[in-house]
DOMIGU-421655 format. One record per residue (C-alpha): residue in one letter; x, y, z. Coordinates in steps of 0.001 Angstrom, whole numbers, padded with zeros to 6 digits, always signed. Example, Ala and Ser with C-alpha at 12.3 -4.5 7.8 and 13.67 -1.06 7.14 Angstrom:
a+012300-004500+007800s+013670-001060+007140
This chain:
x+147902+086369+099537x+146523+083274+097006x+147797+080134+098015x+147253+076662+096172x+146420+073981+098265x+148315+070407+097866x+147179+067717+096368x+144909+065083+098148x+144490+061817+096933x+141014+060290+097274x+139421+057580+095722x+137857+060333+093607x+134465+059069+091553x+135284+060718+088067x+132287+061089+085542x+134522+058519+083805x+133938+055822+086402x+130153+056776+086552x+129839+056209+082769x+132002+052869+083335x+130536+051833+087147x+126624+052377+086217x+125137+049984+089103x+127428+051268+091807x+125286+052014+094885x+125510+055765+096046x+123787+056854+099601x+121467+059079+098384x+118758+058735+100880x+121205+058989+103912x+121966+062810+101852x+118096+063322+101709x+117301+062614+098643x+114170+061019+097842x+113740+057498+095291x+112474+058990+092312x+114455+062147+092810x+117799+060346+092631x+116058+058488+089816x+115623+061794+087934x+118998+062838+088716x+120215+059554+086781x+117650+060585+083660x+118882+063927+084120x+122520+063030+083538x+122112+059920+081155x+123748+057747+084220x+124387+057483+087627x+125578+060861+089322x+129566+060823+090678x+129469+061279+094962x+130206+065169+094064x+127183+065296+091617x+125032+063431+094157x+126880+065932+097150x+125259+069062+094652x+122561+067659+094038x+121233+066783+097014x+121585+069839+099285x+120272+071977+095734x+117267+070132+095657x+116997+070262+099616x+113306+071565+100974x+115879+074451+102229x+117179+075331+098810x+114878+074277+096284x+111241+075143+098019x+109898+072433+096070x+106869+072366+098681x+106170+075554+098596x+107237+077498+094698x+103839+076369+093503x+101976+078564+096524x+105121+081131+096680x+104214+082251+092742x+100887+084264+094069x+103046+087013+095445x+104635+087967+091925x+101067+086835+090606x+099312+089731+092348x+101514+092249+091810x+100131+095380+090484x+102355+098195+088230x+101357+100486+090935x+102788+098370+093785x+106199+098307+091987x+107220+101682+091771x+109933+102003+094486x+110685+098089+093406x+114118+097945+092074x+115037+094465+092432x+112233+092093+093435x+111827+088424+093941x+114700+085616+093131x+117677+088112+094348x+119751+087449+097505x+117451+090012+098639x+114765+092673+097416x+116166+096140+096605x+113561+099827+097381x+114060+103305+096046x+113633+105487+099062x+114261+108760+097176x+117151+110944+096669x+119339+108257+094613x+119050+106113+098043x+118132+102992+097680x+117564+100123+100366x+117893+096324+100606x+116520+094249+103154x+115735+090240+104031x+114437+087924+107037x+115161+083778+106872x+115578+081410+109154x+117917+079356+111144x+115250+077529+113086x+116982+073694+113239x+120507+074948+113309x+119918+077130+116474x+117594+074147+118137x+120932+071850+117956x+123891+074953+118933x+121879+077374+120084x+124970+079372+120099x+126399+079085+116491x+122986+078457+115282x+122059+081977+116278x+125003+083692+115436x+125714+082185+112364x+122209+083539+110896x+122932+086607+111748x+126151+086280+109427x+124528+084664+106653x+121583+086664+106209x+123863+090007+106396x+125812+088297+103419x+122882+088298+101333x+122714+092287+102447x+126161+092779+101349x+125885+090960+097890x+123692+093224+096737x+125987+096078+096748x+125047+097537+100185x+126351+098274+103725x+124563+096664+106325x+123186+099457+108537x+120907+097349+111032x+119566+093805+112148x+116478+092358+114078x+115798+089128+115289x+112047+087668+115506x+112466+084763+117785x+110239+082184+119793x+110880+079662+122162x+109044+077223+124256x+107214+077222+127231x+109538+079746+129463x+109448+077631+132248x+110327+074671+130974x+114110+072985+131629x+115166+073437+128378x+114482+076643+127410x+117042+078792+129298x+119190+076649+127397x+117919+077636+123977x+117432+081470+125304x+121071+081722+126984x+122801+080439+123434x+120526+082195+120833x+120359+085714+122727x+124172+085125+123022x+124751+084252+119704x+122859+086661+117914x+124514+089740+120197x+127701+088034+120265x+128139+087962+116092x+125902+091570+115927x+127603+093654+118142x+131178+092358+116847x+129826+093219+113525x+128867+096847+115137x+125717+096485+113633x+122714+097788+115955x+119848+095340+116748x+116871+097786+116363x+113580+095095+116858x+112388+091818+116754x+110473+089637+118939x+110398+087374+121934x+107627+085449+122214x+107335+081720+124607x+104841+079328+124022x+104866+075198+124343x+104635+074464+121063x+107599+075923+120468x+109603+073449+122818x+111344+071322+120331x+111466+074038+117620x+112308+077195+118217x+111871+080077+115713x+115290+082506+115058x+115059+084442+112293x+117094+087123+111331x+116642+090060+109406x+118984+092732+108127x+118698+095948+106061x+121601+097150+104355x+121570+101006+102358x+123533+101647+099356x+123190+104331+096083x+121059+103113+093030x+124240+102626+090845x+126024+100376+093636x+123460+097361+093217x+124778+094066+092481x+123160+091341+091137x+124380+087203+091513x+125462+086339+087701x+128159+085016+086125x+128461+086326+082392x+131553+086930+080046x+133205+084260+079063x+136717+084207+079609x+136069+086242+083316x+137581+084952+086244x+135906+082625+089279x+137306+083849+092173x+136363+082488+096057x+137588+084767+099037x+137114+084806+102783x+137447+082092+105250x+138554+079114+104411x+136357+075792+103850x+136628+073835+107081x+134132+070332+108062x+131625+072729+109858x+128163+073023+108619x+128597+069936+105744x+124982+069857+104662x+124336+071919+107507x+121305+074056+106915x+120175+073021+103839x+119774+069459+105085x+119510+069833+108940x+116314+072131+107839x+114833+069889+105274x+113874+067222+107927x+111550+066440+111071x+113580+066375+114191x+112159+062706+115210x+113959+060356+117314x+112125+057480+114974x+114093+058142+111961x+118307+058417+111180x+120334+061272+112629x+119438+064153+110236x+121942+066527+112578x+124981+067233+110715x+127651+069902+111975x+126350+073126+112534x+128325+076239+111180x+130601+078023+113275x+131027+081903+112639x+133532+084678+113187x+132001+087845+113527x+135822+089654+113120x+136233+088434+109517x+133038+089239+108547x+133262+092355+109697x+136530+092600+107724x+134682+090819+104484x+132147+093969+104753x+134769+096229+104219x+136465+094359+101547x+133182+093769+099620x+132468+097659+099442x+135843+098796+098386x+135426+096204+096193x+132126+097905+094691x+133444+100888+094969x+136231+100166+092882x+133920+098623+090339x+136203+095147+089984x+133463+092561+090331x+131157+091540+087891x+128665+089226+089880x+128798+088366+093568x+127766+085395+095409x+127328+085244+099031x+128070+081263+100093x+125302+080078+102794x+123485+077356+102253x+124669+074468+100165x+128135+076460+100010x+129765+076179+096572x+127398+073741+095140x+125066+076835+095531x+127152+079767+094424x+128697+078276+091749x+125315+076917+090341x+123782+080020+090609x+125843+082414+089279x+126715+080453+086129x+122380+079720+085799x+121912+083802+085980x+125005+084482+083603x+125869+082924+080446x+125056+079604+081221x+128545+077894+081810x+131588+077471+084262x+134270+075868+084734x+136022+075115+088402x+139235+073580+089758x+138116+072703+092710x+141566+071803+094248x+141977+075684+094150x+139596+075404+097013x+141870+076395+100777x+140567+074548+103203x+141111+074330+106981x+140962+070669+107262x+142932+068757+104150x+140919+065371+104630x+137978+066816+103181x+136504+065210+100489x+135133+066978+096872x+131395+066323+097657x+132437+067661+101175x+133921+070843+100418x+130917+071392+097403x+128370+070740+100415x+130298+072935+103757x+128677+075746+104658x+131157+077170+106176x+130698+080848+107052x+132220+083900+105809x+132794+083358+102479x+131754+085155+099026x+132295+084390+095228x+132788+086593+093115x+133051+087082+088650x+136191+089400+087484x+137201+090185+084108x+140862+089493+083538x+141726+093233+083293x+140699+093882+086885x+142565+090430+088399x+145023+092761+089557x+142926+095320+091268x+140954+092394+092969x+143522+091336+094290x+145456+094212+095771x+142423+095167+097395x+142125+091515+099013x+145717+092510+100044x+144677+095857+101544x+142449+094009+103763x+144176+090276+104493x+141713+088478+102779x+142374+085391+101699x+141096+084168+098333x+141398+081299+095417x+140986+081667+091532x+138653+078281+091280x+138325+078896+087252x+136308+080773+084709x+132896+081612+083281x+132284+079741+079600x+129206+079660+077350x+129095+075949+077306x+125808+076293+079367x+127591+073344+081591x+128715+073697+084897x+132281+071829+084708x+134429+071026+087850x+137557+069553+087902x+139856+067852+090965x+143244+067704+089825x+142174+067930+086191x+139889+065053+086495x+135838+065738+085745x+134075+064969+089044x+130264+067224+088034x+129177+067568+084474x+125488+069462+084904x+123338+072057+083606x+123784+074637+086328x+119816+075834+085642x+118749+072397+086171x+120313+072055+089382x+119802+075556+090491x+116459+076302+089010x+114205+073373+087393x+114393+070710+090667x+111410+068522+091636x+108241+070500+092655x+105558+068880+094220x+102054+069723+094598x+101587+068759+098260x+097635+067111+098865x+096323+069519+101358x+092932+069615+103338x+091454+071884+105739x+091833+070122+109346x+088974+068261+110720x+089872+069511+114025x+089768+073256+112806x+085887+073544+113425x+085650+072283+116742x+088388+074618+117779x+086855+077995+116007x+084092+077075+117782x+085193+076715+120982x+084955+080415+121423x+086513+082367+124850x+083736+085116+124968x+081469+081849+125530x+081889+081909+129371x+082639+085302+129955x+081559+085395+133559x+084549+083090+134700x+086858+084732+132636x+086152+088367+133491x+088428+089259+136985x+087015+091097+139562x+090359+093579+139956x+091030+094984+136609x+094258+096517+138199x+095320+093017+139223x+094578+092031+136092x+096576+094671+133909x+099503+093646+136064x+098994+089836+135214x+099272+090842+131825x+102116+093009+131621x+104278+090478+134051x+103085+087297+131313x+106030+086170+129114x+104425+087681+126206x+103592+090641+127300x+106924+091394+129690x+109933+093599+129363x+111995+092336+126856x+115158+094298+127833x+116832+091581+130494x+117468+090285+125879x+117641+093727+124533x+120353+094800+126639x+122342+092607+125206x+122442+093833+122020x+123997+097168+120934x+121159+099305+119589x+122749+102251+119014x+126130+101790+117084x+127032+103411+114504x+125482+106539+115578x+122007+106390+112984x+119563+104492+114838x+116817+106763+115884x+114421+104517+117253x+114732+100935+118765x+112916+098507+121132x+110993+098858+123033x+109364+101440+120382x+106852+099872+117439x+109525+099996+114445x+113179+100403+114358x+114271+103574+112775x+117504+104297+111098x+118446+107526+109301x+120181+106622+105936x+121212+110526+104710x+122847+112314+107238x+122352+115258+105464x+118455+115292+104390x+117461+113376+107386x+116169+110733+104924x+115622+107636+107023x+114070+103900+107384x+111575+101971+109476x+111286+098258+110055x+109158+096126+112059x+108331+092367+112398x+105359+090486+113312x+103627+087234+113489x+100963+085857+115853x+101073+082307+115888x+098189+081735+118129x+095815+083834+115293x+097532+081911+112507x+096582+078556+114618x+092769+079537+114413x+092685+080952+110617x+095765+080859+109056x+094152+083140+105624x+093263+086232+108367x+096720+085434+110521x+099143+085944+108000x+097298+089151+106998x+096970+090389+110880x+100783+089750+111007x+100917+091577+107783x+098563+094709+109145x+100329+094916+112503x+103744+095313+111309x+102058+097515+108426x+100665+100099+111205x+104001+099798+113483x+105598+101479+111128x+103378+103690+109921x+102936+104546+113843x+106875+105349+113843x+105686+108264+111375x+107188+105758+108162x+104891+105626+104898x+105151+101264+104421x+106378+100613+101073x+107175+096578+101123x+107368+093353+102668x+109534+090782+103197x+108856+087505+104829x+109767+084483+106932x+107299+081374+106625x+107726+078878+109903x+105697+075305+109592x+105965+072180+110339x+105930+069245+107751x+104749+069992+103960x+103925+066025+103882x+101369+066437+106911x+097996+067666+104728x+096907+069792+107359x+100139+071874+107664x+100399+071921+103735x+096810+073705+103897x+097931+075722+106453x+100682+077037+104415x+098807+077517+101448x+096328+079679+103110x+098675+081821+104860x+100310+082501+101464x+097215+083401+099603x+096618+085711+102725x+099672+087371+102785x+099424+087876+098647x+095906+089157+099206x+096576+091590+101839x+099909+092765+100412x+097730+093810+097099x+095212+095144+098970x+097521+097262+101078x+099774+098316+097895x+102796+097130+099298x+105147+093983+097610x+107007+091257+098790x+110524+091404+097764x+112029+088327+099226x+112095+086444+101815x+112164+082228+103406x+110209+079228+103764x+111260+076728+106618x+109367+074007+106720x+109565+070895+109147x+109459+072967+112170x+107521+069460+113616x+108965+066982+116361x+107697+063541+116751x+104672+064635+114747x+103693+068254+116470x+103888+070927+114613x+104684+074874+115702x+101927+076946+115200x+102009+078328+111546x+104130+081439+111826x+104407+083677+109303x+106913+086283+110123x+106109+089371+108417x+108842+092430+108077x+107668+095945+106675x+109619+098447+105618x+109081+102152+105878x+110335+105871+104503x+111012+108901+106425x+111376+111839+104346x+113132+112939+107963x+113752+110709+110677x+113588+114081+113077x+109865+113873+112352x+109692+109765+114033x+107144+109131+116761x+108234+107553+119396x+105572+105070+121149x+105420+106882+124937x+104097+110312+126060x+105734+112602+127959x+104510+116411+128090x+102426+117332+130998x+098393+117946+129720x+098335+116488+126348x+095378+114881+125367x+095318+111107+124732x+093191+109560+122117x+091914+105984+120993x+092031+105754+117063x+089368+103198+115827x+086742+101147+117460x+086787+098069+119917x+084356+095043+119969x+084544+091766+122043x+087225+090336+120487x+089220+087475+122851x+089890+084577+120407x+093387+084220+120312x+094241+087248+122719x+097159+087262+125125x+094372+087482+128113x+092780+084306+126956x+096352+082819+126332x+096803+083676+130179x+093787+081414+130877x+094849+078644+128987x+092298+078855+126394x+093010+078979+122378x+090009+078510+120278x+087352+080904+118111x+088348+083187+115443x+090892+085841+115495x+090180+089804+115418x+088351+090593+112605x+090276+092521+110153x+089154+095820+108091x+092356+096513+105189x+090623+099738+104410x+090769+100964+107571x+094148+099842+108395x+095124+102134+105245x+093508+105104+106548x+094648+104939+109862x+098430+104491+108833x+098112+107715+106223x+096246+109329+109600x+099828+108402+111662x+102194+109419+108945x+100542+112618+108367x+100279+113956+111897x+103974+112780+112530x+104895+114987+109626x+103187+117439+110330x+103712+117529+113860x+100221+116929+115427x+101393+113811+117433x+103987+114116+120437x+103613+109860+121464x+101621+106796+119511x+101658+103336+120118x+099317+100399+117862x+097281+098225+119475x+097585+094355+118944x+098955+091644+121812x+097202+092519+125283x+094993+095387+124035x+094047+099121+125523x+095648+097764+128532x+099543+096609+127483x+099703+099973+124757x+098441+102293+128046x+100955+100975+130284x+103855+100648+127937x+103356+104201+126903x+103449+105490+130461x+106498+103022+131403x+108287+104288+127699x+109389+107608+129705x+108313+106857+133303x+105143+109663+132985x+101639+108607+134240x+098174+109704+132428x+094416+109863+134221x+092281+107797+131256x+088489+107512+131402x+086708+104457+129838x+083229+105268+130352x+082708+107627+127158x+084412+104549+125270x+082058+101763+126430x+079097+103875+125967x+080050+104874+122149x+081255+101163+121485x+078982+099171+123671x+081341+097427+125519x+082375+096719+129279x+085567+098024+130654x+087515+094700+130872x+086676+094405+127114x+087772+098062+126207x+091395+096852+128398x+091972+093699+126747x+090208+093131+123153x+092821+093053+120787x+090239+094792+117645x+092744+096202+114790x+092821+098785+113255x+093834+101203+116129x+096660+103464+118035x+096431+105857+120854x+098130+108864+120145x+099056+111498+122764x+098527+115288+121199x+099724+118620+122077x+096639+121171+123242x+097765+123233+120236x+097082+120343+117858x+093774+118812+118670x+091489+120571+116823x+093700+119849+113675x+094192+116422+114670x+090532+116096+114943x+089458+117581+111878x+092056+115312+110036x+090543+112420+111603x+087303+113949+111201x+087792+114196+107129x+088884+110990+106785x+085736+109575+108421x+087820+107741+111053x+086790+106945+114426x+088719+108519+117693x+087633+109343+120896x+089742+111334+123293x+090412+109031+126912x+092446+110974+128743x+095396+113712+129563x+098925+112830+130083x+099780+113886+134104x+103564+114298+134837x+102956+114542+138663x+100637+111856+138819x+103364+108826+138462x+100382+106752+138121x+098205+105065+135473x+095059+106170+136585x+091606+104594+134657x+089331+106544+136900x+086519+104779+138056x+087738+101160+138301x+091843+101360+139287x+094943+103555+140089x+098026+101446+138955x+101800+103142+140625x+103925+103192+137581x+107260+101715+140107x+104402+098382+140757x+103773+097894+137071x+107421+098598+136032x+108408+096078+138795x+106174+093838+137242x+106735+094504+133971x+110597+093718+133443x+111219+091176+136163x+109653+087907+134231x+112367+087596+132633x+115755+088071+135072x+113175+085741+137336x+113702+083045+134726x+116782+083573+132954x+119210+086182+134966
């Protein structure tokens, strides 16, 4: 059901008039553009750009877009690559999103960005709208989505604001998944002040699809159709991400706060099924998903990965507001949208399938082999570019960066430094000031909200370590995903936080009973043009390379947002890390709770006196020192250790150990299925010389506890045992004990520490 829209008449700046009006002013710093990148675009072009060209131009070359602050760093995960780490790689790097062979002919696709700014101005749309755009980039690479997560953070939970920000985001993001019937399997939820005026959403979604069905963004052949289908282009989200995220929210400078995107779950649900039957029927040559920078974006990009050339119409364009201008419509980011490349024998098919399904859609024009990207309005030329120019070759800059003079007073400054005032007298008080923190609470009062279980595939969800979804119904073949960052590490050493936020989603899914086979990644920071944060980002990249070498697993994709800074604070450096796992058989997943009466529990690795950065010293107000040291080695051995006994059935529960120690994984594995456990400590402290408040609340790496049938220890210990890997059994799971009992010191009722546990958040936010 193709419609042309009717002519507007505009004042419309031709290339004509730009060749004959050279000293005509154009607003190209209110559109973010910097001086002497407006100046290139001019040398670029051999004259002034028309307001369309400028439009393009200026959300392409956008911090969002373009990652001119960050390519230069970025290049060090392709850089340290090794043959061996891409073996299940099937589509890495510069994709919509990165593409793994799980086996079988299966294949899976997966991505976490960002809609940080966005979801700060319209909580709301902000949220919901990233879900949509990031499952776009799942669909247009051939796959169905199966599954999302959302890693978010927000400010201090007490302050007036932030019910604000968590009431529209957790409503957003449930409101757009669960009409999607996708299940939310993970994330995070973590509150801290420096999050106040920037909150972190970021979305990720994992879509599965056959090795054949994969789809790449090109347009080649000329002579092959230009199609645009969906939703129509409405005034919502001009400029929206791509600019609104490539600025400082300061109240010293211009509004940089343009409309934010408003999404409609229903017709992208109905755009899903269009896109597959589309695949299916084998009628598109290239696909485009339309996010950021809208059709200045697809259009560039397809014709840069194709042949080199296209040619548009862009009065073709339906729109759901008629005053729109040509630079406007180019720049909307309105939602729901693709583009897509057909050859002239399958116009036909295309379209009855767009039929089938309601779907609206345009012919805008046609690929060419000019190697110019050409569009028209109403015949008239209003952009004349080289679509890998504008795509591909914008500015980069090579940010000055220096470590921050501040950064040595603060490692310094370590907690373990006046350990007398910081140790409590009640350990069982303690462990319940812990679990009840925001941090370290019952995220469900958020969960609950979200549909975890649709479809019917999800095997494990929050509040286990990984989501787990089974892919082959038949084989049991199956996925696991988690995310992780820890902002407060990243703060003291940004090199060892991004690869602790690497290692801890690493061994979440390996505790799931997944082997990790690759990354993908969401990088939160605050200004690239503050030194400081531009070294912080640089060492959390050449962390994150380093570790993801050392660990053998790639990064296939992921985001960069940058200016995550009000008035001149900036978040803690986040680096969002999201692993993904294989089952061979999701009936062989771990989930992270005991539950059979008389199992033994054990500690895998070893604990020191590690409190720098810890949720117990966040408690006490203090951040300073250096975070857990970290042993990659280990980690490895330890997640083969997991895998192993979850395929070979040695394990019956295991849980990791990061945020809040021994004490948070004890008590959320007894709260996991409501059964209690007697645990000793002393054996522990002796072996590891430590006290018993440091055995509860270190946060070392490197470890799980594991809870193992009677039948299984002694080959459970002899694997551990040939691997040269520390464990140490601390207790017995005790079904009529409903108690966490650490004999010696405290006996914690399982109804207190649930009570404490999941009422934080109702108390705030209910």
């Amino acid at each position: 059901m193709t419609a042309q829209t009717t002519s507007r008449t505009f004042n419309i700046d031709t290339v004509a008039n730009a060749e004959a009006t050279p000293g005509q002013a154009l607003p190209w710093a209110e559109l973010g553009l910097k001086e002497n990148e407006y100046r290139r675009v001019e040398e670029i072009l051999g004259r002034r750009p028309t307001a369309a060209e400028l439009a393009m131009y200026s959300v392409m070359w956008s911090e969002h877009c373009s990652y001119k602050s960050s390519k230069v760093h970025l290049r060090q995960f392709g850089e340290k690559v090794t043959e061996a780490m891409k073996e299940h790689l099937l589509v890495g790097i510069g994709e919509n999103a990165g593409v793994v062979d799980i086996g079988d002919g299966w294949a899976v696709t997966f991505k976490v960005e960002s809609h940080n700014h966005p979801s700060f101005v319209e909580p709301y749309q902000g949220a919901a709208t990233g879900v949509g755009g990031i499952v776009r980039d799942i669909i247009s690479m051939g796959a169905r989505p199966v599954a999302v997560m959302d890693p978010l953070r927000f400010g201090a939970i007490d302050h007036p604001d932030t019910a604000r920000l968590v009431h529209g985001i957790v409503a957003g993001i449930g409101g757009y998944g669960n009409s999607l019937g996708l299940p939310n399997i993970g994330g995070e939820v973590v509150f801290d002040a420096v999050y106040q005026g920037n909150p972190l959403v970021n979305a990720l979604a994992v879509g599965v699809l056959r090795h054949e069905d994969i789809r790449l963004a090109n347009a080649s052949g000329a002579g092959n159709r230009v199609v645009l289908f969906g939703a129509r282009t409405g005034g919502d989200g001009i400029g929206g991400a791509s600019v609104l995220a490539s600025e400082s929210f300061d109240s010293s400078k211009p509004s940089k706060r343009p409309a934010v995107q408003v999404g409609d779950p229903f017709a992208e649900k109905v755009l899903i099924e269009c896109c597959l039957e589309l695949f299916k029927a084998s009628v598109v040559e290239g696909i485009q998903d339309l996010g950021a920078a809208g059709i200045s974006c697809a259009t560039s990009e397809l014709a840069s990965n194709g042949d080199g050339g296209m040619h548009v119409e862009l009065t073709n364009v339906l729109l759901r507001d008629p005053s729109l201008t040509p630079g406007e419509i180019l720049m909307s980011e309105s939602q729901e949208r693709m583009m897509a490349v057909v050859t002239p024998e399958n116009v036909a098919a295309f379209e009855a399938i767009m039929d089938t399904w309601a779907v609206e859609y345009s012919w805008l024009g046609e690929v060419t082999d000019t190697g110019r990207l050409i569009i028209e309005w109403d015949g008239e030329k209003i952009v004349d570019v080289d679509p890998r120019i504008v795509a591909h070759e914008g500015p980069v800059y090579e940010r000055p960066y220096h470590r921050p003079v501040w950064l040595d007073g603060v490692q310094a400054d370590a907690f373990t430094a006046s350990p007398a005032a910081e140790r409590p007298a009640d350990l069982r008080e303690a462990v319940l000031d812990l679990m009840a923190s925001p941090n370290m609470c019952a995220k469900n009062w958020v969960t609950d909200q979200f549909d975890r279980y649709v479809q019917g595939n999800t095997a494990l969800a929050m509040p286990d370590d990984a989501g787990v979804v089974r892919v082959d119904e038949e084989t049991g073949l199956g996925i696991a995903i988690s995310t992780d960052a820890n902002g407060r590490y990243s703060y003291l050493n940004p090199y060892e936080g991004a690869r602790l936020a690497l290692a801890e989603a690493y061994r979440n899914v390996a505790t799931s009973g997944a082997e990790p086979l690759a990354v993908t990644d969401c990088l939160n920071f605050g200004s690239p043009e503050d030194p400081e944060v531009m070294w912080q980002f640089a060492e959390t990249v050449r962390g994150l390379a380093d570790a993801c070498q050392e660990l053998g697993v790639p990064v296939t994709g992921g985001n960069v947002s940058l200016y995550n800074q009000t008035g001149g604070v900036a978040i803690h450096p986040t680096p969002v890390v999201g692993v993904l796992g294989v089952f061979d058989d999701v009936a062989r997943r771990t989930p992270s709770g005991w539950r059979e009466d008389g199992q033994a529990i054990y500690l895998l690795g070893t604990t020191a006196d590690e409190l720098d950065g810890s949720e117990w010293a966040n408690l006490r107000g203090h951040l300073g020192g250096q975070p857990p040291a970290l042993d990659l080695a280990a980690e490895k051995t330890l997640a083969a250790i997991l895998v192993n006994c979850s395929r070979d059935g040695m394990i019956d529960g295991a849980h990791d150990l990061s945020e809040g120690g021994l004490a948070a994984g004890l008590s959320e594995m007894a709260l996991r299925f409501g059964v209690g456990a007697r645990i000793g400590l002393d054996e522990l402290c002796e072996r590891d010389g430590i006290d018993a408040f440091t055995a509860l609340f270190s946060e070392s790496q490197a470890r799980a506890v594991v809870s193992v049938p009677r039948s299984e220890e002694v080959r459970f210990n002899d694997m551990c045992t040939a691997r040269n890997f520390p464990t140490i059994r601390i207790g017995v799971v005790d079904t009529e004990n409903q108690a966490l009992d650490v004999q010696g010191y405290f006996t914690l009722p399982l109804d207190m520490l649930r009570k404490a546990h999941e009422g934080t958040l109702p108390k705030h936010f209910a």
